[in-house]
C-alpha positions as CSV (number, residue, x, y, z in Angstrom):
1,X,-21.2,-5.7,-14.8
2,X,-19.1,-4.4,-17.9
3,X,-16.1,-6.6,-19.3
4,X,-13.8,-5.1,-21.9
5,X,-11.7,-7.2,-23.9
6,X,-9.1,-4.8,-25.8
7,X,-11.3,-2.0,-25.6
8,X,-14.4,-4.2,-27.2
9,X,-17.8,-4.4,-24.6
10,X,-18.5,-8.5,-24.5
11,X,-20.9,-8.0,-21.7
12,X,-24.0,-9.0,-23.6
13,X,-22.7,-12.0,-24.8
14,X,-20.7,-13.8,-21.1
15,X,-22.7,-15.5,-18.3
16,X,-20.5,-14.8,-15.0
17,X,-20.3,-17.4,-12.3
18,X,-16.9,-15.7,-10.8
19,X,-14.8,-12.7,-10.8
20,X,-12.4,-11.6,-8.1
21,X,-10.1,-9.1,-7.9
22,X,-6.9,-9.0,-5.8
23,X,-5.7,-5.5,-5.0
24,X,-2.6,-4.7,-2.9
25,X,0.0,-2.1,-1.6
26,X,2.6,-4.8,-0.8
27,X,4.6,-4.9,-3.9
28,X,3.0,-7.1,-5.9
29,X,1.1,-7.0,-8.9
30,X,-3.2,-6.5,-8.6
31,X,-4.6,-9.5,-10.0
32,X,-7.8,-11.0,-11.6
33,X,-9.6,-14.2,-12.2
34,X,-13.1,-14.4,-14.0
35,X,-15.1,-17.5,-15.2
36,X,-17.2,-17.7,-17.6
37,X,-19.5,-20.3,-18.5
38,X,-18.9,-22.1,-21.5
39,X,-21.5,-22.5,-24.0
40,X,-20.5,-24.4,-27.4
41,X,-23.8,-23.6,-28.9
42,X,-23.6,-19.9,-28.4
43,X,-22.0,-17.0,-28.5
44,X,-20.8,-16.8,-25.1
45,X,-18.4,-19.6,-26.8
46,X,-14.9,-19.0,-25.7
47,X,-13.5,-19.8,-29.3
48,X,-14.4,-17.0,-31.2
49,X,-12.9,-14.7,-29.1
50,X,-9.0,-15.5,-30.3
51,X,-8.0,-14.9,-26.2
52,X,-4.5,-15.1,-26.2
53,X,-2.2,-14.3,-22.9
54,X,-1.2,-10.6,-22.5
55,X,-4.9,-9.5,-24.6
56,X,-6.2,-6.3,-22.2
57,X,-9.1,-7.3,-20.3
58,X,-10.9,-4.7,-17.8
59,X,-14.1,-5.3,-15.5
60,X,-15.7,-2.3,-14.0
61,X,-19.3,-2.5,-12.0
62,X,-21.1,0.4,-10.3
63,X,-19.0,0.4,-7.5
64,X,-15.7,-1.2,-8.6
65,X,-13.4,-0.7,-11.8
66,X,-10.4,-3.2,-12.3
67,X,-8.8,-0.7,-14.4
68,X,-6.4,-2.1,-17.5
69,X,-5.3,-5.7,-16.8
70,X,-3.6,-8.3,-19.0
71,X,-4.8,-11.8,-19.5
72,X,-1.6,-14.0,-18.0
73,X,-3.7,-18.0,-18.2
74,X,-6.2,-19.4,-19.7
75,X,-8.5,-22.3,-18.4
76,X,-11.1,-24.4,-19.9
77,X,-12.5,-27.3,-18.1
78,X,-15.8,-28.3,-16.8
79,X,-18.1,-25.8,-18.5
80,X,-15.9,-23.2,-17.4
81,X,-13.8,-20.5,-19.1
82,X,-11.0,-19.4,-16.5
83,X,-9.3,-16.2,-17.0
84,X,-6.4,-15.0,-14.8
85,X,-4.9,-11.3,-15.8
86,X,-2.0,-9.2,-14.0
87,X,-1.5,-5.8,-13.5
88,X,1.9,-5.8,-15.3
89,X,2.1,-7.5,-18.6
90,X,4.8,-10.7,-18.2
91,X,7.6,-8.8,-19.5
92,X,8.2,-7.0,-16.8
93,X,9.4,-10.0,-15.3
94,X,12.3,-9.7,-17.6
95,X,15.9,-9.8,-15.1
96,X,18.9,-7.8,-16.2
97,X,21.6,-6.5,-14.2
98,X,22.4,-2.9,-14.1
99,X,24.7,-0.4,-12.4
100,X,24.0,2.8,-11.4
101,X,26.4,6.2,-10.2
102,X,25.1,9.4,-8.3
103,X,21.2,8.4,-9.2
104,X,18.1,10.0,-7.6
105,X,14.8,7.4,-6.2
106,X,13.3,9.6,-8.5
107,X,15.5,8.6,-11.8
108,X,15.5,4.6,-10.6
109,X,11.2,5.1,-10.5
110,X,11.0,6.6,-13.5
111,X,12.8,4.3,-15.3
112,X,11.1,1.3,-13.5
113,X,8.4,2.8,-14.5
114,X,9.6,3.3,-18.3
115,X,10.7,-0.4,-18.2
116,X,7.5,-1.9,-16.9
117,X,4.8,-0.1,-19.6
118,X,3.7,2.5,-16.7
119,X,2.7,5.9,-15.7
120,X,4.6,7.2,-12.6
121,X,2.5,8.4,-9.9
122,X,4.5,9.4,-6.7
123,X,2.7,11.4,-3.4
124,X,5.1,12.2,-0.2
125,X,8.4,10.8,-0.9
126,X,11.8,12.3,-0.4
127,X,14.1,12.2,-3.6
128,X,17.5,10.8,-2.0
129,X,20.3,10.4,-4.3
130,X,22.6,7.6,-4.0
131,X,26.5,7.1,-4.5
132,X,26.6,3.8,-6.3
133,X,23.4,1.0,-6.8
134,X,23.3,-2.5,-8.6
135,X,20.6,-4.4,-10.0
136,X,21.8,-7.7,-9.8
137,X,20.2,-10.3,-11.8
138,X,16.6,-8.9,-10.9
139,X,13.1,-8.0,-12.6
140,X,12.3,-4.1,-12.6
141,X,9.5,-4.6,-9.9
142,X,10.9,-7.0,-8.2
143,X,14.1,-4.6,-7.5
144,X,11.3,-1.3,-7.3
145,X,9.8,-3.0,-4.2
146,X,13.3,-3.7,-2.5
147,X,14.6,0.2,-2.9
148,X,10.8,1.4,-1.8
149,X,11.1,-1.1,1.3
150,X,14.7,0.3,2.1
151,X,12.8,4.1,2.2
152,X,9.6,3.5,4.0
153,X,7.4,3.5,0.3
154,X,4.5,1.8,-1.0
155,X,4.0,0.4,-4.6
156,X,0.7,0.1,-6.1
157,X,0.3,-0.6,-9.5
158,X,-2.9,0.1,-11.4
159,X,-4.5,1.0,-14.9
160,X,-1.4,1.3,-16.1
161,X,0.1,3.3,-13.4
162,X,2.7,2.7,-11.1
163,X,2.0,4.6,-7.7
164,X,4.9,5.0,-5.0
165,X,4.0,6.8,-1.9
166,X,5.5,7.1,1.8
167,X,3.8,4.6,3.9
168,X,3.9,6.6,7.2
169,X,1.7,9.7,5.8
170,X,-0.5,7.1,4.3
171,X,-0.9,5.4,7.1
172,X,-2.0,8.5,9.3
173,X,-4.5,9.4,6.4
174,X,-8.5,10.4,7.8
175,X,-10.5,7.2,7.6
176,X,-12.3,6.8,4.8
177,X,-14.8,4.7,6.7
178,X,-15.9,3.8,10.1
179,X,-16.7,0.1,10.5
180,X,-18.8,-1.6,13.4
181,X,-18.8,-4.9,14.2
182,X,-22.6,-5.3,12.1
183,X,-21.0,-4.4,8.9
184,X,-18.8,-7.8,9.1
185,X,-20.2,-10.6,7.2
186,X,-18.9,-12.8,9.5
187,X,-17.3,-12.9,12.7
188,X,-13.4,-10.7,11.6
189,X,-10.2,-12.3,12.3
190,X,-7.4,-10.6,14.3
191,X,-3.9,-11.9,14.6
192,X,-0.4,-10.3,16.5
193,X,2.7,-10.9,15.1
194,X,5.3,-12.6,16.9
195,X,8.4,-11.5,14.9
196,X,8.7,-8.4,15.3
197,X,12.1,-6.5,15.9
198,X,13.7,-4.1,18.9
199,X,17.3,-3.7,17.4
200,X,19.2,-3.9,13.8
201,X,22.5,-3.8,13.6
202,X,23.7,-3.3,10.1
203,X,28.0,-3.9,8.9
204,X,28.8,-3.6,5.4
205,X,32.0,-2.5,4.1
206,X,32.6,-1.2,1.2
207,X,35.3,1.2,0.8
208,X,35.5,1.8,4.5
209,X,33.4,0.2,7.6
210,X,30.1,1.3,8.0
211,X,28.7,0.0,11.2
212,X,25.1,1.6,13.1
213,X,22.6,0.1,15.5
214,X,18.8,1.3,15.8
215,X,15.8,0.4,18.2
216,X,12.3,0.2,17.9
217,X,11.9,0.4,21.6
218,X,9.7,-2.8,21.2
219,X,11.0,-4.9,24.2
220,X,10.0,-7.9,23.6
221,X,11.2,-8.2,20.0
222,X,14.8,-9.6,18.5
223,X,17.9,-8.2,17.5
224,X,18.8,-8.7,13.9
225,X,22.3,-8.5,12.1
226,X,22.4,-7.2,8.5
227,X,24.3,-6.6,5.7
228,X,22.5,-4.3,3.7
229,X,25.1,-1.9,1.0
230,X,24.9,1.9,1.8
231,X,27.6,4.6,1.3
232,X,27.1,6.8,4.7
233,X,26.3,5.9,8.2
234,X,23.1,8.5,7.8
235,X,21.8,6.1,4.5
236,X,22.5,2.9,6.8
237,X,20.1,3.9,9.5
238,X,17.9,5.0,7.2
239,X,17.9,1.8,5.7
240,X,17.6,0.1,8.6
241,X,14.5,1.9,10.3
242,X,12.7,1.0,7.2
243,X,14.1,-2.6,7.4
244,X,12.6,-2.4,10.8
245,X,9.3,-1.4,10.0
246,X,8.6,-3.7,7.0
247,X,8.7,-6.5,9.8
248,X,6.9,-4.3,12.6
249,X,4.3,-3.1,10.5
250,X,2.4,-6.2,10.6
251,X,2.2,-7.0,14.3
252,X,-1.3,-5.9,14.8
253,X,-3.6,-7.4,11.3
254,X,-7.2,-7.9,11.1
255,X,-9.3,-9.2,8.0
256,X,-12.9,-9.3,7.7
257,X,-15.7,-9.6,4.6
258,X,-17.9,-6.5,4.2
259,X,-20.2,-6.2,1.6
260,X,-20.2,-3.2,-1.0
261,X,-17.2,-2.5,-3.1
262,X,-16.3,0.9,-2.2
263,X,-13.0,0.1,-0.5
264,X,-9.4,-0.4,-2.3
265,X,-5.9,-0.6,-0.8
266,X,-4.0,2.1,0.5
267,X,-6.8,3.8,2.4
268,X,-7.1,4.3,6.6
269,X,-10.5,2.7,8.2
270,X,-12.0,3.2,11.5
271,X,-12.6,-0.2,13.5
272,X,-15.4,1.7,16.4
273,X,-16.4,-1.0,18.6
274,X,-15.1,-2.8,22.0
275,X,-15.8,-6.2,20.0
276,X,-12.0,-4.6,18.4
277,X,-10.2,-4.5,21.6
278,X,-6.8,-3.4,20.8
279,X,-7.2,-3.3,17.3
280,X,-9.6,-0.5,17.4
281,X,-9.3,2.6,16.1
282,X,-7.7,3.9,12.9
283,X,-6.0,0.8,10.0
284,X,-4.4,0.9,7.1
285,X,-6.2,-1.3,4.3
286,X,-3.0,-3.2,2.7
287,X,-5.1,-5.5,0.6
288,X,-8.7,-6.2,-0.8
289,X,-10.3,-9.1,-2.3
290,X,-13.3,-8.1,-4.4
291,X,-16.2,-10.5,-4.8
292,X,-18.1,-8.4,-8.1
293,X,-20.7,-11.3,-8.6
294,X,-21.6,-11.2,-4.9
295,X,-20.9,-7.2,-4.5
296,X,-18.6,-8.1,-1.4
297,X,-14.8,-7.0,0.0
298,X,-12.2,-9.5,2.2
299,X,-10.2,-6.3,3.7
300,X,-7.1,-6.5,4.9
301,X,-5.5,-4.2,7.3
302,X,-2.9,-3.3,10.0
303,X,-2.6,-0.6,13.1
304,X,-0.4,1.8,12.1
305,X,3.4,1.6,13.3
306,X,4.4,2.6,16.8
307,X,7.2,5.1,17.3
308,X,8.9,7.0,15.4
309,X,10.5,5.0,12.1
């Protein structure tokens, strides 16, 4: 295992006892947390290192790289030294409010993107432009992840990179994998969701009435009123497919410990085995834990979406 700490190689002079990295499509930043053991009569002394939050810290093994992340707290206690680190330095939690006339998804993700310290990256998406959009009081990811939600896109945010893609092609992707009910640690977990939805009906008026329905055809879910701001009837049924499938999405998840670190989020994976039942077949990895001191991976995953939204 290498570990970087603004570029400098501190491998030789750390004992491990932890490190875990968090990776995730879902919106959220990738995070990190490594111990250390803490020697006072060494070098692997925390002290002389002059750690301060938002220093750049990367881990990288044969397998697995962390890529670029900044160091967000700092632990000592018990022997240990605790390190927790963030994709996105803490700035880009900054909130500001912001209006915005006749702008592209393109224009708002590049200047998330500007805003946050980060590359733009984007694979599949269409580049709607939109009449009028506020920013209300809101961090630049937090508001990326509500406009990518409202048009069926991922965020993943790595190395320095901020990646937007259309969930639906990604989710129909060839497996990278096939998985068998041997390479589970343990015994997997599998859960349905019971809130999913059938209808949304979404009102909003702005300078006249806008007022659409859409189904899932899921039967046994609810029906949902909204209010979400859109300009067109076409733009409100957009948005509300997508509102729909945020929810939807999730009503077929399994999780399960493999070992190897191969895997990261936003990848499709074959479950082969009647062990699966309805779960079977192709998922889309969401989210992956990575154990690099025990070379293992808590996966995350859903079925892909039924029908057509």
């Amino acid at each position: 295992m290498q570990i970087f700490i603004d570029g400098k190689d501190i491998s030789d002079s750390v004992t491990v006892s932890s490190c875990i990295h968090e990776d995730s499509v879902s919106g959220r930043s990738d995070a990190l947390s490594i111990s250390f053991n803490d020697d006072t009569d060494s070098e692997t002394n925390w002290r002389g290192w002059n750690l301060v939050k938002g220093t750049e810290i990367e881990v990288n093994t044969d397998q697995f790289r962390s890529g670029t992340m900044y160091v967000s707290r700092i632990t000592v206690a018990d022997g240990r030294f605790d390190v927790r680190a963030q994709a996105v330095r803490n700035q880009a939690r900054d909130e500001s409010t912001q209006s915005y006339e006749d702008v592209s998804f393109a224009e708002l993700l590049q200047e998330g993107a500007k805003a946050l310290d980060l590359t733009l990256e984007t694979y599949g998406l269409t580049d709607y432009t939109y009449e009028s959009v506020i920013r209300l009081k809101q961090n630049w990811l937090g508001f990326l992840n509500q406009r990518c939600l409202l048009e069926g896109a991922g965020i993943k945010i790595y190395n320095k990179k901020l990646v937007v893609f259309d969930e639906k092609s990604f989710e129909n992707m060839p497996s990278v994998k096939t998985i068998t009910a041997e390479d589970f640690a343990c015994q997997p977990e599998f859960v349905t969701n019971d809130d999913v939805i059938r209808e949304v009906h979404n009102r909003y008026r702005s300078a006249s009435l806008i007022d659409t329905t859409v189904q899932s055809g899921i039967s046994y879910g609810k029906r949902i009123e909204t209010e979400i701001a859109c300009t067109s009837i076409g733009e409100s049924m957009r948005f509300s497919n997508n509102l729909m499938r945020a929810t939807n999405k999730n009503e077929y998840r399994a999780a399960g410990v493999v070992t190897g670190c191969e895997l990261s989020s936003g990848v499709t994976v074959e479950l082969d085995g009647s062990l699966f039942g309805v779960f079977s077949g192709l998922n889309f990895v969401d989210r992956v834990v990575t154990d690099m001191v025990h070379q293992s991976q808590k996966i995350y995953m859903r079925k892909p979406i039924a029908g057509d939204y």
